[in-house]
C-alpha positions as CSV (number, residue, x, y, z in Angstrom):
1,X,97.1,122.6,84.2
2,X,94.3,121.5,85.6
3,X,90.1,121.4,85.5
4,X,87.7,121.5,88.1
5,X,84.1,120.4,86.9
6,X,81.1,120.6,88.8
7,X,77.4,119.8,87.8
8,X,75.2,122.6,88.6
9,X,72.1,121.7,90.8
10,X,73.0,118.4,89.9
11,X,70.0,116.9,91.4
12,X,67.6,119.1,89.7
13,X,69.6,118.8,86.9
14,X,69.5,115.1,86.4
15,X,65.5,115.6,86.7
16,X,65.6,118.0,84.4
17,X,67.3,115.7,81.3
18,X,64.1,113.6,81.8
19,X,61.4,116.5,82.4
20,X,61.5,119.2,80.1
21,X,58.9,121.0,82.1
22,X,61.3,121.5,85.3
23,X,63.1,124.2,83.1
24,X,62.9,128.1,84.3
25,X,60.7,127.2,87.6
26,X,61.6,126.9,91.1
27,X,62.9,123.0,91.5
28,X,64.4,121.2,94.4
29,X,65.1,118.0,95.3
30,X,64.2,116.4,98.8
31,X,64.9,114.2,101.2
32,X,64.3,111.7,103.9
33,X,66.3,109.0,105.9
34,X,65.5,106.1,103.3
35,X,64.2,103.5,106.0
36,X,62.2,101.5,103.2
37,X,65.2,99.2,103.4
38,X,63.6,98.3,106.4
39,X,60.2,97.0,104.7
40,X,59.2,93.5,103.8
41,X,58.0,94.8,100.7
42,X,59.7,93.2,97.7
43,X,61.6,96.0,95.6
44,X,64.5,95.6,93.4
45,X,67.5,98.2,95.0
46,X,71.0,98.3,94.1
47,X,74.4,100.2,95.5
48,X,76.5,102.3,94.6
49,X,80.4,103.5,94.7
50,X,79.9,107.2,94.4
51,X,79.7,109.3,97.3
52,X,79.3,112.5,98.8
53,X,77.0,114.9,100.6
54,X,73.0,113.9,100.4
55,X,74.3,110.8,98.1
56,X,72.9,107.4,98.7
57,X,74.4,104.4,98.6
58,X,71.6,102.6,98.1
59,X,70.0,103.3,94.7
60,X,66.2,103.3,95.3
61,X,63.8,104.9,93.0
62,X,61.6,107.8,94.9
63,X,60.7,109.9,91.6
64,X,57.6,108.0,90.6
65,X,56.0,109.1,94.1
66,X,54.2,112.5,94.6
67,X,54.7,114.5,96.8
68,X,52.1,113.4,99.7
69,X,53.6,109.8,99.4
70,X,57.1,110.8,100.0
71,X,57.1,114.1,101.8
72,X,53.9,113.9,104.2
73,X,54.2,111.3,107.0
74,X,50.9,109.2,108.4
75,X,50.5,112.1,110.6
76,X,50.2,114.7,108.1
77,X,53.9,116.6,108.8
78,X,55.5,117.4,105.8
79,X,58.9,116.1,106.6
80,X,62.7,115.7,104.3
81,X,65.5,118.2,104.0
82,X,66.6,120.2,100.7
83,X,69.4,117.9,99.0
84,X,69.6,120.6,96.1
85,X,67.9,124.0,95.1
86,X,68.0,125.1,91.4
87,X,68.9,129.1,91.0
88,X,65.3,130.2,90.7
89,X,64.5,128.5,93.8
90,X,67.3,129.9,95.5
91,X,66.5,133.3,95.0
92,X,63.6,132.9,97.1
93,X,66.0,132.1,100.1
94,X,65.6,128.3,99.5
95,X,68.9,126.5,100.3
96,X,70.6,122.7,100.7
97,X,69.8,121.3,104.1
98,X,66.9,123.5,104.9
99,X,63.6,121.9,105.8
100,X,61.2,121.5,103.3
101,X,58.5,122.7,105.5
102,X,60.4,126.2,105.7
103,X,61.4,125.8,101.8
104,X,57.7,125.9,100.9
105,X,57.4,128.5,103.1
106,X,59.8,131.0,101.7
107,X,58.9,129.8,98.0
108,X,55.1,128.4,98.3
109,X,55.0,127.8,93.9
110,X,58.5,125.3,94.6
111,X,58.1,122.4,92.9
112,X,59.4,119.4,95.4
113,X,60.6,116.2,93.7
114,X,61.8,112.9,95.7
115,X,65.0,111.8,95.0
116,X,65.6,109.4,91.8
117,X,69.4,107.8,92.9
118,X,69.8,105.4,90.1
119,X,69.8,108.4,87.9
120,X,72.0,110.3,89.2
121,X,74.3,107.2,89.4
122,X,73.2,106.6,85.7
123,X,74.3,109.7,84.7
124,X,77.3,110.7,86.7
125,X,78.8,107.3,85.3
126,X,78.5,108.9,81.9
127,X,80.2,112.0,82.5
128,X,83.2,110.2,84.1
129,X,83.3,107.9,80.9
130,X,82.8,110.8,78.9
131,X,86.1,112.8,80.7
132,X,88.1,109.9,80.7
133,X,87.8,109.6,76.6
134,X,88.9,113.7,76.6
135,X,91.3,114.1,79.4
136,X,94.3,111.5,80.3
137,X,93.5,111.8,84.1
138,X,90.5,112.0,85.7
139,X,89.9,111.9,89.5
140,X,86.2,111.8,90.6
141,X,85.7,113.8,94.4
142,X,82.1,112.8,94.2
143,X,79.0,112.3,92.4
144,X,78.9,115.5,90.7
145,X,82.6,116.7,90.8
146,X,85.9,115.9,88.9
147,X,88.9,117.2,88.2
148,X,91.4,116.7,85.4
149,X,94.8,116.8,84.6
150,X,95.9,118.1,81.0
151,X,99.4,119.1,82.1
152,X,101.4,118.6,78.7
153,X,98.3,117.2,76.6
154,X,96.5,121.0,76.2
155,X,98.9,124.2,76.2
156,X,98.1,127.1,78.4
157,X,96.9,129.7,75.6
158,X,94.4,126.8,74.4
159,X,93.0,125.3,78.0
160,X,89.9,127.7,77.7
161,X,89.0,126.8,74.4
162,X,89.5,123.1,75.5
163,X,86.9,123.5,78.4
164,X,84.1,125.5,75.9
165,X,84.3,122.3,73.8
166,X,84.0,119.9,76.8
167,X,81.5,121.9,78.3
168,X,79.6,121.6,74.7
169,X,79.9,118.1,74.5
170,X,78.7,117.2,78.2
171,X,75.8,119.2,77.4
172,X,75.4,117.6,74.1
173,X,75.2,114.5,75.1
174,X,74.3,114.2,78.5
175,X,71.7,117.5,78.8
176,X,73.9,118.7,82.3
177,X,75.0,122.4,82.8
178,X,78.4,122.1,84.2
179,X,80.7,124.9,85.7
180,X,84.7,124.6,84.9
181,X,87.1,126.3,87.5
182,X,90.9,126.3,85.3
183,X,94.2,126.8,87.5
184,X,97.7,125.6,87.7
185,X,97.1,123.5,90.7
186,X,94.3,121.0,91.8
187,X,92.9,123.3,95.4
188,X,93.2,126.3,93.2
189,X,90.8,124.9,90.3
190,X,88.3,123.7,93.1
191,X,88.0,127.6,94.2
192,X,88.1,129.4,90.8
193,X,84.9,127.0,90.0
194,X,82.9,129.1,92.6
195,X,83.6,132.0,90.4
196,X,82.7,130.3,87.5
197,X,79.0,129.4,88.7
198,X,76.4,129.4,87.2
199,X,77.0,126.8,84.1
200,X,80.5,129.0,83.0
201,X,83.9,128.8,83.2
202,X,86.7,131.0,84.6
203,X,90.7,130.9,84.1
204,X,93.1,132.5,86.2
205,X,96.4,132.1,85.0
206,X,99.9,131.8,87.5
207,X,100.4,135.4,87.3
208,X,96.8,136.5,88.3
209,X,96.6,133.9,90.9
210,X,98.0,135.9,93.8
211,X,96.0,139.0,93.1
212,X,92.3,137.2,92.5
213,X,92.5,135.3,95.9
214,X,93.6,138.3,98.1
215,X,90.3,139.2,99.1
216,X,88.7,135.9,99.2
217,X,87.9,135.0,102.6
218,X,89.6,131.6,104.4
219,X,86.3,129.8,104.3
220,X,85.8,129.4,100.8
221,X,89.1,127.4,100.4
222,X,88.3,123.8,100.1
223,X,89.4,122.1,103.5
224,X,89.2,124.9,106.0
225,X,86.5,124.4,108.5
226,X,84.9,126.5,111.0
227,X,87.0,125.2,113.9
228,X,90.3,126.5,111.9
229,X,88.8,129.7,110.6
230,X,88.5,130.7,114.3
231,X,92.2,129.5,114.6
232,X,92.7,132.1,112.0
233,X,91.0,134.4,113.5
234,X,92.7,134.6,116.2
235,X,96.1,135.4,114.2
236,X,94.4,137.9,112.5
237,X,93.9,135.9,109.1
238,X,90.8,136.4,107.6
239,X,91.1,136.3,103.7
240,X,93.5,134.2,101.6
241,X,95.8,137.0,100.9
242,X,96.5,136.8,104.8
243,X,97.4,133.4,103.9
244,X,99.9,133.9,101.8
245,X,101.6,136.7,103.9
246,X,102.1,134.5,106.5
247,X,104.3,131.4,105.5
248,X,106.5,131.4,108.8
249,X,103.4,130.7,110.6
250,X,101.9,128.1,108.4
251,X,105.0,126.3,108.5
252,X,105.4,126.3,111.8
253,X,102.4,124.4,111.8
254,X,104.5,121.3,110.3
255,X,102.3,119.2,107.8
256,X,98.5,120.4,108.5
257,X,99.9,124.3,108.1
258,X,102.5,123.4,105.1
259,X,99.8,121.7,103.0
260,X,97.3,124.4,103.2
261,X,99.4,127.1,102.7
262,X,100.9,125.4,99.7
263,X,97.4,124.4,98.1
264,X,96.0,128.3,98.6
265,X,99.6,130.1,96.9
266,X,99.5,127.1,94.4
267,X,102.6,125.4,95.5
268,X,103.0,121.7,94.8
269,X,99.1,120.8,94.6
270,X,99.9,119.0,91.3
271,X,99.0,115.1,92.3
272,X,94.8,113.4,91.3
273,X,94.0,111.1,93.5
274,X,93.1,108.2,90.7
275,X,91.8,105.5,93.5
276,X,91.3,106.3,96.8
277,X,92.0,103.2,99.4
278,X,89.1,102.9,101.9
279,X,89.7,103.2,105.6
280,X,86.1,102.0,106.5
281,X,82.8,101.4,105.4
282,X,79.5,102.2,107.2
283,X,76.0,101.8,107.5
284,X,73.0,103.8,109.3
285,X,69.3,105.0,109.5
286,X,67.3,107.4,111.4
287,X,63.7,106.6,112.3
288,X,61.1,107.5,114.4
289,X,61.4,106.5,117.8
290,X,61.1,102.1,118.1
291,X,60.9,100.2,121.6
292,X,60.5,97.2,120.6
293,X,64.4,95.3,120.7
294,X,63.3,92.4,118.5
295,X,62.7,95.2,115.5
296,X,65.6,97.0,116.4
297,X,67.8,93.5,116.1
298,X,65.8,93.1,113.0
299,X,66.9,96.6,111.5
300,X,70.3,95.8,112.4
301,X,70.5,92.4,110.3
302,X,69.1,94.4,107.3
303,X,71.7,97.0,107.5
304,X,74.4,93.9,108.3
305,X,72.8,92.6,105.1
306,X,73.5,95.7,102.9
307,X,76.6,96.7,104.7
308,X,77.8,93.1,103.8
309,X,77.2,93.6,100.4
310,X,79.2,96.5,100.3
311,X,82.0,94.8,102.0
312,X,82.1,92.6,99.2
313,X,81.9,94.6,96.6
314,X,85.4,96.7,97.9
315,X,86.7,92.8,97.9
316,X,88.2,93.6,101.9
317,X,88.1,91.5,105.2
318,X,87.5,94.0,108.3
319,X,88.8,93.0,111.3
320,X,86.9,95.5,113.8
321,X,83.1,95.7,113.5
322,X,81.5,98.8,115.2
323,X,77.6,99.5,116.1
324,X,76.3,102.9,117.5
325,X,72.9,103.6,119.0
326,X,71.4,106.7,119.4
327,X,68.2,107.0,121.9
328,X,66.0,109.6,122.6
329,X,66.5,112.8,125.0
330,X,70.2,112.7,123.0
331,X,71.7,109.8,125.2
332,X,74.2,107.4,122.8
333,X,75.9,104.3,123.0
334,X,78.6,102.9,121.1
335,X,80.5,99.5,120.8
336,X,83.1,97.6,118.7
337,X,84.6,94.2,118.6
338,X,87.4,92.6,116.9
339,X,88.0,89.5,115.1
340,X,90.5,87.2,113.3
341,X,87.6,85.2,110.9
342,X,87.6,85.2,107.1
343,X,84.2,88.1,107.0
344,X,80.6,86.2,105.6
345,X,77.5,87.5,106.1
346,X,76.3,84.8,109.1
347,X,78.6,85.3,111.0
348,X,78.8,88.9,110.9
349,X,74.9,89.2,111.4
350,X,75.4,86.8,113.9
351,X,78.1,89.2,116.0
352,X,76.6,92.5,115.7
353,X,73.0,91.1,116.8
354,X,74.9,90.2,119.9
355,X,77.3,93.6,120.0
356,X,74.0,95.1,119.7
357,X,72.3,93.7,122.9
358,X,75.8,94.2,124.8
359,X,75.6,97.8,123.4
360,X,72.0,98.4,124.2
361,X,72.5,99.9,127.8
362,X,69.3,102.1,127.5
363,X,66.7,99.3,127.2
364,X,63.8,101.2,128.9
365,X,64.6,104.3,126.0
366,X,63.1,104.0,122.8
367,X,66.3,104.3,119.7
368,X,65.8,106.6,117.0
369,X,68.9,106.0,114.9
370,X,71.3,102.6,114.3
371,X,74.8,103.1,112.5
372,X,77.0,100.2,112.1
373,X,80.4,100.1,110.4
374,X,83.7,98.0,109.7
375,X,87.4,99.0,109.3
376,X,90.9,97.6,110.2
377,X,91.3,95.9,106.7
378,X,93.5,92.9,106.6
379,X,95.9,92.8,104.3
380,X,96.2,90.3,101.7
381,X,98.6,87.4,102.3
382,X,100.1,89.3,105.3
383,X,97.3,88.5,108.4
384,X,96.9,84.9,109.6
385,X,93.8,84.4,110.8
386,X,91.9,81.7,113.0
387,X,92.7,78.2,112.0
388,X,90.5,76.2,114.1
389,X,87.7,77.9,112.4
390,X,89.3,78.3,109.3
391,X,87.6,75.2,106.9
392,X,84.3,76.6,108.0
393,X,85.3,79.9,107.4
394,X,85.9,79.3,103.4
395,X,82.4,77.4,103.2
396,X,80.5,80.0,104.8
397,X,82.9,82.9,102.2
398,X,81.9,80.6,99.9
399,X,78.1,80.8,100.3
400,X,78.6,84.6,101.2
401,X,80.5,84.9,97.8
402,X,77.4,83.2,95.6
403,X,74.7,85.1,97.4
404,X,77.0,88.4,96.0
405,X,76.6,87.0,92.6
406,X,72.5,87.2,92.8
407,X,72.4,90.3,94.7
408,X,74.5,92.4,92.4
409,X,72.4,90.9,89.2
410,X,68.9,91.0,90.6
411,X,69.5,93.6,93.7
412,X,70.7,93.7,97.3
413,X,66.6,92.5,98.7
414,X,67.4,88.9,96.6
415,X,68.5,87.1,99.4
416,X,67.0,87.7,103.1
417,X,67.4,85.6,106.1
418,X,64.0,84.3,107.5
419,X,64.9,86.6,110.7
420,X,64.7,89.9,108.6
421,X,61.0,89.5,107.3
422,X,58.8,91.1,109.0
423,X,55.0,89.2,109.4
């Protein structure tokens, strides 16, 4: 048996276990492409591991600025995106990844916050040590979603009492509303959650299962994108119920079609993901448009800097390093390199100032976004790397190592490099 759980308005939520006044009004949470990594402003900013849509990884504090400071650029534009909308807003039409300009718009009395990460971090840490103490397996999807396992540790005829009590206690202790979706399989509890919303919870027993998702159409199913519902489409499958009419065809589909049809009929879908193994980590801002290359190799240090950081913290040794640059009038350019070096953060600033230049084929446009990223882990004990470098390699690991040590006790701005602060 298992549990979905899902924060409601998580954002908005968070804010609200610190502001009692944010109850029963219009609330949403915005934001904006945090380039204050970019300043030479001392401010103390940490990282985190969780992740997921509008989530940063960098945990800077925005809340104790008002609203002109955050949302109204130097040319008086209100600018940011909705990250989350509480249900008052939302029935004004205001929704996740709308504008805020048009948010204020359709709901002129919303009350705007800027983003506070380190307390969402704060508390999304406690509910997972919270679940973990009631449930024997937990597997965290993202900052404000788990699921749990309680096959043979709660029976069937007492799961929904179970969930009332945990949904008591997260509220007890931590202030958050929180929606429970109960099913026999994983997929299944993901989609009865919907149906649970706002701050309830719904069970649909084995037996119910194949009558309550006949009508539900493909696109609420976790996993099936636009791209495949037009698949669909086209085979004249529009709700789940099609889905499960139709197993020949999913089959015939080999793994892709097997797996979904499975997860929708509840076949199977019985396995949390405890750990999941990264397969790369990235970096990247959007700003407005810069000219000047010496910035721009600048910004890419900073970002080598925090990417680094993160690097470290996974405890992994890339072997591919990858930049992409993205210019006005929509014109891109992308790059990557390989290498066979024990990964420290000179030499890696070092290699993607130079992939930048090589990348840079624009030079006369100005570049309003930089991403970087690493991948192709080396496994441990199983890669020999370069062993005319290799004595230098450990010093400068060394070094890269100790720097860690500050940065993840007094924060990732610690330690710069002479290059990345700006006059």
């Amino acid at each position: 048996m298992f549990l979905h759980l899902d924060i409601d308005c998580f954002f908005v939520s968070a804010h609200r276990t610190i502001d009692d006044s944010l109850f029963h009004i219009p609330v949403a949470v915005g934001g904006r492409s945090n380039i204050n990594i970019f300043s030479s402003k001392k401010e103390i900013r940490k990282i985190s591991s969780n992740s997921g849509a509008f989530v940063s990884t960098i945990l800077t504090n925005e809340g104790h600025k008002s609203f002109k400071e955050y949302f109204v650029d130097e040319n008086g534009k209100i600018r940011g995106i909705i990250t989350t909308a509480s249900y008052e807003a939302r029935a004004f039409g205001v929704k996740t990844a709308m504008s805020v300009n048009e948010a204020l718009t359709l709901c002129p009395k919303l009350k705007m916050l800027p983003p506070n990460y380190p307390l969402y971090h704060d508390l999304s840490t406690k509910l997972k040590e919270l679940l973990i103490k009631e449930i024997p397996l937990v597997e965290q999807f993202s900052i404000d979603e788990f699921f749990g396992d309680v096959t043979g540790y709660i029976n069937e005829n007492e799961i929904v009492e179970f969930a009332y009590r945990l949904k008591k206690k997260i509220y007890e202790e931590l202030k958050l509303p929180i929606s429970i979706g109960i099913a026999n399989t994983k997929y299944l509890s993901k989609l009865i959650t919907e149906y649970a919303k706002p701050d309830g919870i719904k069970y649909v027993s084995v037996d119910n299962i194949a009558n309550f998702i006949r009508d539900i159409p493909v696109g609420e199913f976790p996993g099936i994108g636009k791209g495949f519902q037009e698949k669909l489409k086209g085979y004249g499958i529009r709700t789940l119920g099609d889905i499960r009419k139709n197993q020949k065809l999913f089959y015939s589909w080999k793994k892709p079609g097997i797996d979904l049809y499975n997860r929708v009929c509840g076949i199977r879908d019985n396995k949390l993901t405890i750990e999941r193994e990264k397969k790369s980590i990235g970096i990247g801002r959007t700003f407005d448009v810069i000219f000047d290359r010496d910035e721009l190799k600048r910004r890419v240090m900073i970002l080598c800097r925090y990417l680094c950081f993160l690097v470290k913290k996974e405890g992994v040794n890339p072997l591919t390093y990858a930049i992409k640059i993205r210019y006005e009038y929509k014109i891109k350019s992308k790059n990557y390199i390989n290498v066979n070096r024990i990964f420290n953060e000179m030499d890696f600033k070092n290699q993607m100032v130079n992939l930048f230049e090589k990348t840079d084929n624009h030079k006369t446009h100005g570049v309003i976004q930089l991403y970087i990223t690493v991948f192709n882990f080396a496994k441990q004990n199983d890669y020999t790397y370069n062993l005319f470098e290799y004595e230098k390699d450990l010093k400068k690991q060394s070094l890269t190592n100790q720097m860690q040590k500050l940065r993840t006790k007094y924060g990732v701005d610690i330690v710069k490099s002479a290059y990345e602060i700006r006059d």
